[in-house]
C-alpha positions as CSV (number, residue, x, y, z in Angstrom):
1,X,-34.7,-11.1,5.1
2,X,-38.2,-11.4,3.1
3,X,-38.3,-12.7,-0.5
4,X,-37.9,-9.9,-2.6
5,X,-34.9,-8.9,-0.6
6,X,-33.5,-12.0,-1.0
7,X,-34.0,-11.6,-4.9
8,X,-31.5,-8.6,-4.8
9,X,-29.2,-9.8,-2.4
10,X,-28.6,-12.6,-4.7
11,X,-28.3,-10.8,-7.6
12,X,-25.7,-8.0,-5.8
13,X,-23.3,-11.0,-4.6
14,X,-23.1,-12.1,-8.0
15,X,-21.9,-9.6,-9.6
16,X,-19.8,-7.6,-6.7
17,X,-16.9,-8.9,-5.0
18,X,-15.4,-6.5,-2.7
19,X,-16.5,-2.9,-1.0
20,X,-19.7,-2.5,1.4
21,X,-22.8,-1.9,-0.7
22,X,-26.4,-0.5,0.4
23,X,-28.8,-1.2,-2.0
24,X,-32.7,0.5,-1.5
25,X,-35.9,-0.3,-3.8
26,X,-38.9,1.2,-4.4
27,X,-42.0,-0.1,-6.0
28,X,-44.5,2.9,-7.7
29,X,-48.1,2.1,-9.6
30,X,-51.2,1.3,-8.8
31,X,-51.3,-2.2,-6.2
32,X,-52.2,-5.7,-8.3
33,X,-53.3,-7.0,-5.2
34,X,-57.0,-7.3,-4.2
35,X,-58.0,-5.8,-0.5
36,X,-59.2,-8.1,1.7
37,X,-61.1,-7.8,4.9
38,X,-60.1,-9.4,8.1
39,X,-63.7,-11.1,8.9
40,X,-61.9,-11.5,12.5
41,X,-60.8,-8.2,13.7
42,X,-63.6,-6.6,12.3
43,X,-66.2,-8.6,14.0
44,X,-63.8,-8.0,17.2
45,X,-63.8,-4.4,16.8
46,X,-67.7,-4.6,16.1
47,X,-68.2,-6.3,19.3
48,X,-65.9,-3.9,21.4
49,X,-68.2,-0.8,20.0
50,X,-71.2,-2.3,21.0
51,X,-70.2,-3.1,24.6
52,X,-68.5,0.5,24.8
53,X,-72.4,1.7,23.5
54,X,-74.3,-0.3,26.0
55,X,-71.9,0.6,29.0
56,X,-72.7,4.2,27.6
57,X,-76.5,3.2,27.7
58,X,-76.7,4.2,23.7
59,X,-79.0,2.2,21.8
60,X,-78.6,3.3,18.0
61,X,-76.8,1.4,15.7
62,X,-73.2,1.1,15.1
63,X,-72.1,2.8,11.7
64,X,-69.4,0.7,9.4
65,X,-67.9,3.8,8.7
66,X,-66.5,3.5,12.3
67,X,-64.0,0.3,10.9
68,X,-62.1,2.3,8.7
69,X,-60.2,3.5,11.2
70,X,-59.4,0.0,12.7
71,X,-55.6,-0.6,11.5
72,X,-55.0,-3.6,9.8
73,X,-58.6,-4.2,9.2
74,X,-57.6,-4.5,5.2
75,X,-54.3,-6.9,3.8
76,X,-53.3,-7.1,0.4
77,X,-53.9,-10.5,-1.3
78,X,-50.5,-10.0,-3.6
79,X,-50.3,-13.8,-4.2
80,X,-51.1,-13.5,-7.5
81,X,-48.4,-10.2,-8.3
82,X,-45.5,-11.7,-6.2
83,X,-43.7,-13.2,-9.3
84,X,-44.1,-10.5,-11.3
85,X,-42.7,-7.9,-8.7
86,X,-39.8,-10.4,-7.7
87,X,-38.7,-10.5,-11.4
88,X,-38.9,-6.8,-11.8
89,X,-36.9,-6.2,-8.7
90,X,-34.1,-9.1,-10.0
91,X,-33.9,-7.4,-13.3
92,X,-33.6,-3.6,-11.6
93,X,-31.0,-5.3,-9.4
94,X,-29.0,-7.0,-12.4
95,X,-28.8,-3.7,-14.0
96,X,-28.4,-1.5,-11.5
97,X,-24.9,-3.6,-10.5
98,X,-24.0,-4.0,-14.5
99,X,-24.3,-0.2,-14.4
100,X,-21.8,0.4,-11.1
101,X,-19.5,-2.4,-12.7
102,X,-19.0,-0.2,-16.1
103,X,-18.7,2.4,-14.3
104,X,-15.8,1.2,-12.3
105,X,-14.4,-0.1,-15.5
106,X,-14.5,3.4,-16.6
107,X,-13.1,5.0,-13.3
108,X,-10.3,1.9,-13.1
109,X,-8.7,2.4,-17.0
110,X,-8.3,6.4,-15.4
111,X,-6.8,5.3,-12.4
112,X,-4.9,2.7,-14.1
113,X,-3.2,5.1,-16.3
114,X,-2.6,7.8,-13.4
115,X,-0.7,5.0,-11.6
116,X,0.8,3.8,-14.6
117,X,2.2,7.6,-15.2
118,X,3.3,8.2,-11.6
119,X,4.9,4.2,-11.5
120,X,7.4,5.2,-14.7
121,X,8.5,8.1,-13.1
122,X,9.4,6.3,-9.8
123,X,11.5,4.2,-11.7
124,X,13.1,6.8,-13.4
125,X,14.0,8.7,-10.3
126,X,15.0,5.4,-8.9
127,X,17.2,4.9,-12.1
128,X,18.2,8.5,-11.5
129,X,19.6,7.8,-7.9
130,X,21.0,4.7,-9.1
131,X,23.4,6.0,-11.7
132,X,24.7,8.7,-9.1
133,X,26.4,6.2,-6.9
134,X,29.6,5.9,-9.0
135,X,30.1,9.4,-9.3
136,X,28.8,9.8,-5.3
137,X,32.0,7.4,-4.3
138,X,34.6,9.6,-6.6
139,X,33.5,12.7,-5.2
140,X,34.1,10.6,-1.4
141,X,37.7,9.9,-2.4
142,X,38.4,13.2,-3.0
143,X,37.2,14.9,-0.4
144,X,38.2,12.4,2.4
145,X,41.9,12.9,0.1
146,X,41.8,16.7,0.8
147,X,40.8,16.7,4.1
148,X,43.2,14.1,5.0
149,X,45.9,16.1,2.8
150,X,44.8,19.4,4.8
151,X,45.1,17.7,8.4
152,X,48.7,16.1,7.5
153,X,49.8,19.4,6.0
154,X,53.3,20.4,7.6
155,X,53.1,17.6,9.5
156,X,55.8,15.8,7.8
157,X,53.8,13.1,7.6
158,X,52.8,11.2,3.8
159,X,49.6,10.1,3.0
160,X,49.0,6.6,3.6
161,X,47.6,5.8,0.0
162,X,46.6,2.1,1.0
163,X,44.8,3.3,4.5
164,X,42.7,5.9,2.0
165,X,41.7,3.7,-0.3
166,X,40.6,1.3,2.7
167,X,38.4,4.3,4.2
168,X,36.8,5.2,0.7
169,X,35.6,1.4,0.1
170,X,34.0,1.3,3.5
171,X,32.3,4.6,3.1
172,X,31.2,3.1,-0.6
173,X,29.9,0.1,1.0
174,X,27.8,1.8,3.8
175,X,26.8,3.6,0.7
176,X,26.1,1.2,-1.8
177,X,22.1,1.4,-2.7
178,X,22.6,-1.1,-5.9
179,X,20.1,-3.8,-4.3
180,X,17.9,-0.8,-3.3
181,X,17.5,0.5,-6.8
182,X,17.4,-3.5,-8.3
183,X,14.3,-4.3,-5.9
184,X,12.8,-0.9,-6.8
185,X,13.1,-1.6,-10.1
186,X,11.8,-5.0,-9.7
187,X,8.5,-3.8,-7.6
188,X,7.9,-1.2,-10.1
189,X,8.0,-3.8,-12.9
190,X,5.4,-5.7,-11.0
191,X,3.6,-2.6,-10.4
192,X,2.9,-1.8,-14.0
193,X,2.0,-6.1,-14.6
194,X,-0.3,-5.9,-12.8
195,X,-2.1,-2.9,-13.8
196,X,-1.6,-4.3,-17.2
197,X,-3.5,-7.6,-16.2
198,X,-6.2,-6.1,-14.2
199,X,-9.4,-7.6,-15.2
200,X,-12.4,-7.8,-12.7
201,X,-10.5,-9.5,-10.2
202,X,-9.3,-6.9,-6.9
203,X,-6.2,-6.3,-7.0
204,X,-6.5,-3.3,-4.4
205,X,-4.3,-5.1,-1.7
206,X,-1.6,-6.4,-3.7
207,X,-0.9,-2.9,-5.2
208,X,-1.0,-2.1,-1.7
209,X,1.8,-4.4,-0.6
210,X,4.0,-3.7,-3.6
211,X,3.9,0.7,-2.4
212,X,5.1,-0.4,1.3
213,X,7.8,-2.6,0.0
214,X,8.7,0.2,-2.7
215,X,8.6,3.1,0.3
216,X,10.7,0.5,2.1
217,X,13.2,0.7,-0.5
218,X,12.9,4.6,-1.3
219,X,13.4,5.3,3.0
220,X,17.0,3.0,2.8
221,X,17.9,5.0,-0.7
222,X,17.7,8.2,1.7
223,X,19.4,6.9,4.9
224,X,22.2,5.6,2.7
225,X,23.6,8.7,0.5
226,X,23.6,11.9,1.8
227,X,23.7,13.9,-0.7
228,X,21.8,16.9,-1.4
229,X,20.8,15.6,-5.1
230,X,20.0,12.5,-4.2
231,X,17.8,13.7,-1.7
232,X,15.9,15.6,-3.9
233,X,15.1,12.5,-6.0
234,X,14.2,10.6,-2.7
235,X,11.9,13.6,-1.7
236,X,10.1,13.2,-5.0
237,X,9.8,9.5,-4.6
238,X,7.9,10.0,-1.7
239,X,5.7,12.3,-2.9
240,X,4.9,10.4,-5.8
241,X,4.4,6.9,-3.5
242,X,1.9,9.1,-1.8
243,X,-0.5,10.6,-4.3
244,X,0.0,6.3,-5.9
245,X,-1.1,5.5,-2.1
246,X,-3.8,7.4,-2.2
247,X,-5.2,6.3,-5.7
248,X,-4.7,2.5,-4.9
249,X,-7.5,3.2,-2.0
250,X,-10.2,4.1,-4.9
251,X,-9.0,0.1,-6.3
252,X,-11.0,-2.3,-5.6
C-alpha cells in the first residue's frame, strides 16, 4: 500500500467499524510536479539508435524527437506536492466517511422505527395468544365432556368426573404456552432496549440473536395449541419476524 493510500485507509478505519468498504480516489488539475529527464535511459536509448544506424550503414544524425517515444524517459519530481496532495486526500477521505455515517444515522432512526412498529405488534399478538389459553382449556373440558358423554351414552355407564378432570389437566399442561408468551415478552422488551440505546455501536448481531430466540418461542406457541385462532396469530408472528429479519440485515 503506497502513502496516499495509506492516508485514506487510516482515515476509513477510524471512522467505520463494521461492513466491507471500497473506497476509490481521483486526483484532477494541472500536475505541481516538475518533469524530469532520466539522463540514463536517454543516453541508453541514444546509444541503441546509433548502433541500429551504423548496422544500417546511415550516417545522418539522430533527431531528439526520436526520445519522446521512449517510455519512462520523463518522472515527475512531486517531492515538493506530496504533502499537499496527502492532506487533500485525508480531508476528502474524513468527509466522504462523515457523509456515509449521517447517512446511516438517517437510514438507522427509519429502520429503527420500522422494527420498533413491527416489535409492538409481536408482542401484542403474543399477548393475544397468551390470554386465549384459559378460555382454550374450558372449551377442552367440554368437548372431551361431550364426547365422553356421547361414547358412554346407553351404556349404563356414569361419567367418571375425577378421571375427566385428570384428562383435561394433562391436555392443559401439554398445552400450557405461559413461559412461551413470558420469554416472548421478555425478548421483545429487549428488542425495543436496544433499539432505544442504539448509538454508533453495531448492534446488527444481537438483534439478530434476540429474532431466533423470539421465532423459537413463536414455532413452540404453534406446536402447542391447535387451534385455528391461535394459529392465525402464530401465522402472523411469523410474517412479522420475517419482514424484522430482513430489516435487521440493513443494521450494521
Amino acid at each position: 500500500m503506497n502513502d496516499h493510500a495509506s492516508v485514506v485507509d487510516d482515515a476509513a478505519r477510524r471512522h467505520l467499524v463494521r461492513g466491507r468498504i471500497e473506497i476509490s480516489g481521483r486526483i484532477e488539475g494541472p500536475p505541481l510536479g516538475v518533469a524530469v529527464l532520466n539522463q540514463e535511459r536517454a543516453r541508453a536509448a541514444v546509444e541503441s539508435l546509433q548502433r541500429l544506424r551504423d548496422g544500417l550503414g546511415g550516417s545522418e544524425p539522430i533527431p531528439l524527437s526520436l526520445l519522446s517515444i521512449v517510455p519512462g524517459l520523463f518522472t515527475e519530481q512531486s517531492d515538493s506536492e506530496t504533502p499537499l496532495i496527502r492532506d487533500a486526500l485525508k480531508q476528502a477521505a474524513i468527509l466522504a466517511c462523515e457523509a456515509l455515517m449521517s447517512m446511516r444515522r438517517t437510514e438507522g432512526r427509519a429502520l429503527c422505527d420500522d422494527l420498533r412498529r413491527r416489535t409492538n405488534r409481536v408482542a401484542e399478538l403474543g399477548a393475544s395468544v397468551a390470554a386465549l389459553a384459559p378460555a382454550l382449556t374450558q372449551g377442552y373440558r367440554e368437548r372431551l365432556r361431550q364426547r365422553i358423554a356421547d361414547l358412554l351414552e346407553d351404556t349404563g355407564t356414569a361419567l367418571d368426573v375425577g378421571r375427566l378432570e385428570h384428562e383435561v389437566a394433562l391436555l392443559a399442561d401439554r398445552a400450557d404456552v405461559t413461559e412461551e408468551a413470558t420469554r416472548l415478552q421478555s425478548h421483545c422488551a429487549q428488542f425495543s432496549s436496544m433499539l432505544d440505546s442504539a448509538g454508533d455501536e453495531p448492534i446488527g448481531r444481537k438483534l439478530e440473536f434476540l429474532l431466533q430466540e423470539l421465532n423459537r418461542e413463536v414455532n413452540t406457541l404453534g406446536s402447542k395449541i391447535a387451534d385455528l385462532q391461535v394459529i392465525g396469530f402464530v401465522l402472523e408472528l411469523k410474517a412479522e419476524l420475517e419482514r424484522m429479519r430482513e430489516q435487521v440485515q440493513n443494521v450494521v
